[in-house]
Phi, psi and omega in degrees: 000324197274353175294330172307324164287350184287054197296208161306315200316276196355290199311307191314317230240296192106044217224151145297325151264142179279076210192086165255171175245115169312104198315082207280107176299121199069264179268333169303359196263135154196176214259350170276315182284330158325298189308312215279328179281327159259007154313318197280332210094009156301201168210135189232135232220126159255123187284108157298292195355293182266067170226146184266147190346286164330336196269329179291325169306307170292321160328254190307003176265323149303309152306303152336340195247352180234352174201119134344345209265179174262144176219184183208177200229154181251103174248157166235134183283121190182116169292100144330094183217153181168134182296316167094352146334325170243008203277005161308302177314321176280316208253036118249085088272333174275004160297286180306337147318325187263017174245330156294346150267333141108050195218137190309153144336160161210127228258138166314212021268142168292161174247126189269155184219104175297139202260076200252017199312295241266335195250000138287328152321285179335321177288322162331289181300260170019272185277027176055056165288130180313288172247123181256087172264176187217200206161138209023043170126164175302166162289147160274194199306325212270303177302339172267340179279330169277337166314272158020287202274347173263345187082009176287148191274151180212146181242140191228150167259137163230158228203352196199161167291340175255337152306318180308327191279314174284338190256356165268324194275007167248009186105032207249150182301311131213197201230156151255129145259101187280085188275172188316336173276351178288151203270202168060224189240118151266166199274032183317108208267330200246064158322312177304310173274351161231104174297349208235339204059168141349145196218041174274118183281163194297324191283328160313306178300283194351288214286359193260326195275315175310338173285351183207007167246175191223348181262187185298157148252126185235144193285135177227160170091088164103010146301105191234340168228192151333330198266312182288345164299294174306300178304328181294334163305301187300336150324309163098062174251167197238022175184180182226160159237137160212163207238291186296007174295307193244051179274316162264030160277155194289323177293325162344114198274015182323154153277152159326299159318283179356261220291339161305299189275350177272341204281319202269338233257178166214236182287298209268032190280310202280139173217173200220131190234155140217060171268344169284305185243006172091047196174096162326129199210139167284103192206162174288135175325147175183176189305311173300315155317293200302322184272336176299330201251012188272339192278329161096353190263159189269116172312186191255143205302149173305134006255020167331280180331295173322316166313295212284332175255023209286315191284328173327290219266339168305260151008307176252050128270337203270327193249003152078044152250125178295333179300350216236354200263160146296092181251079187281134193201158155291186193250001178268012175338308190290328172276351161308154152232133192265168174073008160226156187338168164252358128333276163329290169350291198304284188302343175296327201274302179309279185346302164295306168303251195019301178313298191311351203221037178261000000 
């Protein structure tokens, strides 16, 4: 049974399972659920983006100390730029926010976003990491060529069919096909001209991009088990990612609050904002949404925003209000579960597949 799973993506990868863990960028991501997926036979993805080199360094060193198996870092391709023309203006309206928590003002002064791509690549390469995905675009040329040149294997997430088109045509090894259901930040590249990203479903985007690239296609958005695991094959994708499945596994850096409101929330829970980070993201509705779009203002550009609210979602993660938190999730809610391993997870899912594809 289990050979019917045994696709390219395994050999490319080197995994046993067609099964990645999304690289979820801040606190659910850590390097113990990294391990652990691909301890079970995944290839389990550490979300990096907002980690400063060293930590990341540390990061991958730590995986290394809980597992053998091959995994991969998550980065994100993105230039930081804002003029900072408004942020008097975005951070008192984000003031009032910070007086429902009872936490100082924060003065127009800019906002600085360390700009850290290149020297977290640089880290990447150093300690060989097996595998390098990306979010919001390819690596560019210089950077896929030292990928290349290291033996890392490199993956790009697309939202469309001409990304899908660009990221076989810089090289990259295979693709995420994100549809419209995934939680968090999807890797949409032309944010500016879809102010919203790309709204494409999962089950649509798969067979149109497996249809027109030769390298894998691995299925991303609204996957949480074995069935979804199965349809993505008869899709003709050659693995799945998935990110909000394992958010309440016990290795998870979920916060409480988090994991209470991903437990509660259900299929219509979610809308997808960029009122946190300036960058459309999928998460549950909540208080902190609800008075941003009541307010009519436009955030300050990704990852500015993101920067600017930071202290907001520290804080009500500290004071465990969920109204106040990013609570990024997928539309597959109802199928979470608390108390188990991402192990348990990993085998639950193959175990169904398996059944589903004999």
């Amino acid at each position: 049974m289990l050979n019917m799973l045994r696709t390219p993506l395994c050999e490319l990868f080197g995994i046993r399972y067609p099964l990645l863990l999304a690289g979820m960028a801040g606190g659910p991501s850590t390097p113990e659920l990294t391990a652990a997926v691909s301890e079970a036979g995944g290839l389990g993805t550490l979300g990096a983006a907002y980690m400063a080199p060293e930590d990341i360094r540390s990061a991958v060193r730590r995986i290394r100390q809980l597992t053998t198996a091959p995994f991969g870092v998550n980065l994100f391709v993105n230039q930081p730029s804002d003029d900072n023309t408004r942020t008097q203006e975005v951070q008192d309206k984000l003031n009032e926010f910070r007086k429902q928590l009872g936490i100082p003002d924060s003065e127009g002064n800019a906002i600085q976003t360390p700009d850290w791509f290149e020297e977290q690549f640089n880290v990447l390469i150093e300690e060989k990491v097996p595998v390098i995905s990306t979010a919001f675009g390819v690596l560019p040329e210089p950077q896929m060529q030292a990928a290349k040149a290291s033996g890392s294997k490199v993956a790009a997430m697309v939202t469309t069919v001409r990304e899908a088109l660009i990221a076989e045509e810089k090289d990259c090894d295979a693709i995420v096909a994100q549809g419209s259901e995934a939680g968090g930040h999807r890797g949409t590249f032309g944010a500016a001209i879809n102010p919203m990203g790309a709204n494409i479903g999962t089950m649509a985007l798969v067979p149109q991009i497996v249809d027109r690239v030769a390298i894998p296609v691995i299925a991303a958005g609204g996957i949480m088990d074995g069935r979804g695991l199965a349809a993505a094959l008869m899709l003709g994708a050659q693995g799945v990612q998935l990110g909000t499945r394992f958010l309440t596994s016990i290795e998870a850096g979920t916060g409480e609050a988090y994991r209470k409101a991903l437990l509660a929330s259900d299929e219509e829970s979610t809308v997808i904002t960029n009122a946190f980070s300036g960058r459309p993201a999928r998460g549950i509705r909540n208080g902190f949404i609800e008075q941003w779009e009541a307010s009519g203002k436009a955030p300050l550009p990704f990852p500015t925003q993101n920067t600017a609210t930071r202290d907001i979602r520290n804080a009500a993660g500290k004071q465990q209000k969920a109204d106040y938190l990013s609570l990024w999730a997928g539309q597959g809610t109802r199928m979470l579960t608390a108390g188990q391993t991402a192990r348990q997870i990993v085998e639950e899912i193959i175990g169904q597949a398996a059944a589903l594809t004999k």
